[in-house]
GUVEX-763036 format. One record per residue (C-alpha): x, y, z; residue number from 1; residue in three letters. Coordinates in nm, 3 decimals. Layout:
BEGIN
SEKOL | x | y | z | tidren | filo
SEKOL | X | Y | Z | NUM | ALA
...
// end
This chain:
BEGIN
SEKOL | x | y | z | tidren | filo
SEKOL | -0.382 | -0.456 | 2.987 | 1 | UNK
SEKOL | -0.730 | -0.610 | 2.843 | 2 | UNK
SEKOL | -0.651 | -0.908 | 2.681 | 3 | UNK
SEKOL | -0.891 | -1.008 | 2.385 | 4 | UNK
SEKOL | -0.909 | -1.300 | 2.176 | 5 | UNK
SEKOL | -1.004 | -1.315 | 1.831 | 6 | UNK
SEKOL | -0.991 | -1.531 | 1.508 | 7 | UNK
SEKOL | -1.015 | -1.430 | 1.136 | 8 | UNK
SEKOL | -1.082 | -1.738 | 0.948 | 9 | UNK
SEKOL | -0.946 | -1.690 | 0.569 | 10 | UNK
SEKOL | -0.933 | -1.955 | 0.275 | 11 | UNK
SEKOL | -0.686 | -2.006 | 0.028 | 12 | UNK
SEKOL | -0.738 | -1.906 | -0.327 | 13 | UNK
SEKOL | -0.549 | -2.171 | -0.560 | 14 | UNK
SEKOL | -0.268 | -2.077 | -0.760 | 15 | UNK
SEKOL | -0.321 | -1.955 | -1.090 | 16 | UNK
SEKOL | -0.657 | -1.865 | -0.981 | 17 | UNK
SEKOL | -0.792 | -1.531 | -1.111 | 18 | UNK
SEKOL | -1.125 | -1.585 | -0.916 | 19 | UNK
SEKOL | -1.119 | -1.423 | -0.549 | 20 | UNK
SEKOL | -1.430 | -1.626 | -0.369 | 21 | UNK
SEKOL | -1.686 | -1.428 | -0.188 | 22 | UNK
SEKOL | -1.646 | -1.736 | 0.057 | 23 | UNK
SEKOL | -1.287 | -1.519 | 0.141 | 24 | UNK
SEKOL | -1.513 | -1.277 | 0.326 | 25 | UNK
SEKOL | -1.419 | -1.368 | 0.742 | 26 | UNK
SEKOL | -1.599 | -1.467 | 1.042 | 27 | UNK
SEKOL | -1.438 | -1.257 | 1.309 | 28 | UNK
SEKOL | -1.578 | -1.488 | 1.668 | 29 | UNK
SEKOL | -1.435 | -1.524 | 2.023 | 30 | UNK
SEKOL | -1.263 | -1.785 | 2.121 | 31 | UNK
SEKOL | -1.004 | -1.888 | 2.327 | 32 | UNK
SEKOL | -0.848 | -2.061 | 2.018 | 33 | UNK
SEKOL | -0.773 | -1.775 | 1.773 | 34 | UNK
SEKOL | -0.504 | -1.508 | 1.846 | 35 | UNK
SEKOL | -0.499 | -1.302 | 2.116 | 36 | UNK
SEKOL | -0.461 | -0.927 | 2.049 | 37 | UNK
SEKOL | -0.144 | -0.732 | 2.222 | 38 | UNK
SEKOL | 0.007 | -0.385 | 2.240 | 39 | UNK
SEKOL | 0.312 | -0.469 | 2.014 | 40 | UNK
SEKOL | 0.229 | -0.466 | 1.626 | 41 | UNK
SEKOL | 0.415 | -0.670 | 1.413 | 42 | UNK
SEKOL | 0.546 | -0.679 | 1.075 | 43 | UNK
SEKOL | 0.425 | -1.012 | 0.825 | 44 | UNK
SEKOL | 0.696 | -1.054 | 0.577 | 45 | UNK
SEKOL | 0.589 | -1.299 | 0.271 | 46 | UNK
SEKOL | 0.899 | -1.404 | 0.015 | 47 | UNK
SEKOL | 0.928 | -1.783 | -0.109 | 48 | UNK
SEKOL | 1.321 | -1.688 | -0.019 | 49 | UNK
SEKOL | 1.419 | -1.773 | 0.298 | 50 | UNK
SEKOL | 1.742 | -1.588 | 0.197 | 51 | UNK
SEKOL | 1.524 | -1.229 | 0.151 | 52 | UNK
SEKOL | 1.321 | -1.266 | 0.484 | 53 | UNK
SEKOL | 1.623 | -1.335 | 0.664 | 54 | UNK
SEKOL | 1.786 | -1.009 | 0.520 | 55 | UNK
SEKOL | 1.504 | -0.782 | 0.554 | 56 | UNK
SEKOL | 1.408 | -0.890 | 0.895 | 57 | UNK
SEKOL | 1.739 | -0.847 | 0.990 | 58 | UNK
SEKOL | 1.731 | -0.517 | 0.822 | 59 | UNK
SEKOL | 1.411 | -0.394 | 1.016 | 60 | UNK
SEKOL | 1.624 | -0.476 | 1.354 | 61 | UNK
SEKOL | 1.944 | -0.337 | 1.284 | 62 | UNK
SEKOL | 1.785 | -0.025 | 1.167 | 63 | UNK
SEKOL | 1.633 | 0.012 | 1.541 | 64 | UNK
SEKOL | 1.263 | -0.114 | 1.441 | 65 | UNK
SEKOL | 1.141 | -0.322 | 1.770 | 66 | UNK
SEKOL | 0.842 | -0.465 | 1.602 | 67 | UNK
SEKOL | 0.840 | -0.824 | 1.588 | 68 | UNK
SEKOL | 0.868 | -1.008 | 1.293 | 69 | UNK
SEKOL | 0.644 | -1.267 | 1.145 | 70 | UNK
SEKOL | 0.749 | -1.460 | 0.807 | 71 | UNK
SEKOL | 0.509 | -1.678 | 0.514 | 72 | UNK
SEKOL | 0.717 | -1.867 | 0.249 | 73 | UNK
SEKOL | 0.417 | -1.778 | -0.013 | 74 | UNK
SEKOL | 0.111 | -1.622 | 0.002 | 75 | UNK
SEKOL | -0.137 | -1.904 | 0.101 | 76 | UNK
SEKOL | 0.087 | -1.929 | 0.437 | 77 | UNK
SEKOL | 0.066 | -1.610 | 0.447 | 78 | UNK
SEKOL | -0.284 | -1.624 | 0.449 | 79 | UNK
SEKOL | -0.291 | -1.850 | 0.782 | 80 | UNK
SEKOL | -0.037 | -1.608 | 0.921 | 81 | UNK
SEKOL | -0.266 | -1.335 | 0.892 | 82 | UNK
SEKOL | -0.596 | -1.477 | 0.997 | 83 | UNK
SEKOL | -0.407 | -1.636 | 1.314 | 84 | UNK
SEKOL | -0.276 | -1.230 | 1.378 | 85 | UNK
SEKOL | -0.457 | -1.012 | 1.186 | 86 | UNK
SEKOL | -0.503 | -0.794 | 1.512 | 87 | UNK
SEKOL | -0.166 | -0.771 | 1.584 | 88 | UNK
SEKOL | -0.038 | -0.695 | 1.226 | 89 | UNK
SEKOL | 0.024 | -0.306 | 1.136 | 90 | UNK
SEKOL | 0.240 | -0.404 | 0.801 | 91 | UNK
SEKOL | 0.297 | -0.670 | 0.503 | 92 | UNK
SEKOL | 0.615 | -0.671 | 0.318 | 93 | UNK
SEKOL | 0.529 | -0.909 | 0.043 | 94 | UNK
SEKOL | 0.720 | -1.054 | -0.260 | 95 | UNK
SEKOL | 0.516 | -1.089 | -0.620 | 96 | UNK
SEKOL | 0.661 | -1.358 | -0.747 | 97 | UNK
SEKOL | 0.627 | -1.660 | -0.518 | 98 | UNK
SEKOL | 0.467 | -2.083 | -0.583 | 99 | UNK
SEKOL | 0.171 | -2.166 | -0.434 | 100 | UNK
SEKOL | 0.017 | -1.821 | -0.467 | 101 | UNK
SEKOL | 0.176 | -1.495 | -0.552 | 102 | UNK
SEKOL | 0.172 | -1.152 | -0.381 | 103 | UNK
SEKOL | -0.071 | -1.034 | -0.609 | 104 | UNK
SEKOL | -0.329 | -1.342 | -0.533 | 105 | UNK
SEKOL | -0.284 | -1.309 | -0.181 | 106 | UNK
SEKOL | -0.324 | -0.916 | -0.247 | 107 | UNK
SEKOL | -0.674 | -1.006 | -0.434 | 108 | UNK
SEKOL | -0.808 | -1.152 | -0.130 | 109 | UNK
SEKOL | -0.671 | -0.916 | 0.141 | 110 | UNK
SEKOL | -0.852 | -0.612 | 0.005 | 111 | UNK
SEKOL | -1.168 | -0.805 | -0.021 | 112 | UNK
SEKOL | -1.177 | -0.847 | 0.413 | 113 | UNK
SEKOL | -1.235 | -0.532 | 0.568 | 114 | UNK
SEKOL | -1.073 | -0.653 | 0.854 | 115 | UNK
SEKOL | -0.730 | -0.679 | 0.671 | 116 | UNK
SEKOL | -0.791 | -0.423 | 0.412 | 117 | UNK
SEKOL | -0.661 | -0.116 | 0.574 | 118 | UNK
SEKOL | -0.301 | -0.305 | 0.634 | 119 | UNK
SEKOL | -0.079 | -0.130 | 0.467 | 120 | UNK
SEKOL | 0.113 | -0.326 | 0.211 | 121 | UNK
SEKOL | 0.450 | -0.316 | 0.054 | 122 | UNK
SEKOL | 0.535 | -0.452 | -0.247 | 123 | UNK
SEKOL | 0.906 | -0.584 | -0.315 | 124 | UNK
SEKOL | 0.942 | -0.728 | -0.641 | 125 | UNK
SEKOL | 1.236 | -0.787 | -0.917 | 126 | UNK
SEKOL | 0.950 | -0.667 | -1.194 | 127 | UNK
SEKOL | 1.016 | -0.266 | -1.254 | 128 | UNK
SEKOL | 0.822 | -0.267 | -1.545 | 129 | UNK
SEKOL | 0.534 | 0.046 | -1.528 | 130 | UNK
SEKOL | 0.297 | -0.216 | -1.618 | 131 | UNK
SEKOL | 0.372 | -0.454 | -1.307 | 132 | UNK
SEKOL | 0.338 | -0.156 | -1.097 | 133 | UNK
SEKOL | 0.013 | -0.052 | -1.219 | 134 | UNK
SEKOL | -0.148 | -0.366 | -1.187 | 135 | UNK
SEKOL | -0.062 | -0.450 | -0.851 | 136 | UNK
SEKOL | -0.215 | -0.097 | -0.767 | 137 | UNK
SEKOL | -0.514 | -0.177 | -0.932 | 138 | UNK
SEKOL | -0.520 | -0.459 | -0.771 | 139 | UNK
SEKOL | -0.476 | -0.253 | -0.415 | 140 | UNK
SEKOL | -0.595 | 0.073 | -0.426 | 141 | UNK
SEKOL | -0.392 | 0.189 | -0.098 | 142 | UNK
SEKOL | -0.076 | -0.007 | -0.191 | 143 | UNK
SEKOL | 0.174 | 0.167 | 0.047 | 144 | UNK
SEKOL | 0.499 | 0.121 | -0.174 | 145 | UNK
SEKOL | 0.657 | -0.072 | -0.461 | 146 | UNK
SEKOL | 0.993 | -0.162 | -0.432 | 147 | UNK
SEKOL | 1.194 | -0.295 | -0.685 | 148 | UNK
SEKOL | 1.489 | -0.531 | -0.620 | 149 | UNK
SEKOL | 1.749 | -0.530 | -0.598 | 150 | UNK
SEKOL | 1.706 | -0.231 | -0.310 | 151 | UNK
SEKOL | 1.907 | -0.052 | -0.060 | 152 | UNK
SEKOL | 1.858 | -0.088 | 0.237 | 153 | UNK
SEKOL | 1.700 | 0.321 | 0.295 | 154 | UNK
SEKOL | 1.469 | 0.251 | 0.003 | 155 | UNK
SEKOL | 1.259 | 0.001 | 0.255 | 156 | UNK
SEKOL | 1.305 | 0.108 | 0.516 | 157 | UNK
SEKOL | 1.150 | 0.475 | 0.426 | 158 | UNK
SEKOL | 0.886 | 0.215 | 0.275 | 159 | UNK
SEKOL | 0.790 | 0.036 | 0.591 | 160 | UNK
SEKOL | 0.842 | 0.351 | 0.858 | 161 | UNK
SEKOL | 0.559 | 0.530 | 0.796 | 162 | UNK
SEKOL | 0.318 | 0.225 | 0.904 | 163 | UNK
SEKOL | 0.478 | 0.098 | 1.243 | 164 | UNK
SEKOL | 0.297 | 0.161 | 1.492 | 165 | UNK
// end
């Protein structure tokens, strides 16, 4: 197997922030720093609750799914998740509602780096409102699902199965 090494280097948008930087755009260089890329994708789970990554990771392995698992408390962690694997990443499973910056401010900046763009994304949020929904797909296009919670258990994972790879 070819080993190569790459690093995405992302900034943080504040919370509360409704302005996306065009500094967010990445410089994609070599180095033997940044992340290397590997044959096994993995899945980037972002929920403030340590509670809900717990049972959906858990979820995605009992249910057979051998991708690893990475986890963000929020979505500026998330953010340094991502730019440290971005390579290796074929799936976010990302909560709305979270401090520091919500799903929907670390969404605003994803879509804006083609490098990360094309990751599918799954929303999992307590909001059902038709308005919620709508703006987090304007917000992302090529939003793979919306989930509302409280789910079961077949509602995510026929969510997340269609994007392991």
């Amino acid at each position: 197997m070819i080993k190569t090494e790459f690093c995405l280097e992302v900034t943080a948008v504040p919370s509360g922030s409704a302005y996306v930087p065009d500094s967010l755009e990445p410089e994609i260089r070599a180095t033997a720093e940044c992340a290397s890329f590997s044959d096994m994708m993995k899945i980037l789970i972002v929920d403030d609750s340590t509670l809900e990554r717990k049972l959906l990771s858990s979820l995605i392995k009992k249910n057979g799914i051998t991708n690893d698992v990475l986890q963000a408390e929020n979505g500026e962690v998330a953010l340094q998740v991502l730019a440290s694997n971005f390579q290796d990443i074929c799936l976010i499973v990302l909560d709305w509602q979270m401090p520091v910056m919500s799903g929907i401010e670390f969404m605003q900046g994803v879509v804006k780096v083609p490098q990360v763009a094309q990751i599918p994304i799954v929303m999992v949020t307590a909001s059902s409102s038709e308005e919620n929904k709508k703006q987090a797909q304007d917000v992302n296009p090529n939003l793979a699902a919306y989930v509302i919670k409280p789910y079961k258990p077949e509602d995510i994972l026929n969510a997340i199965r269609p994007h392991l790879k």
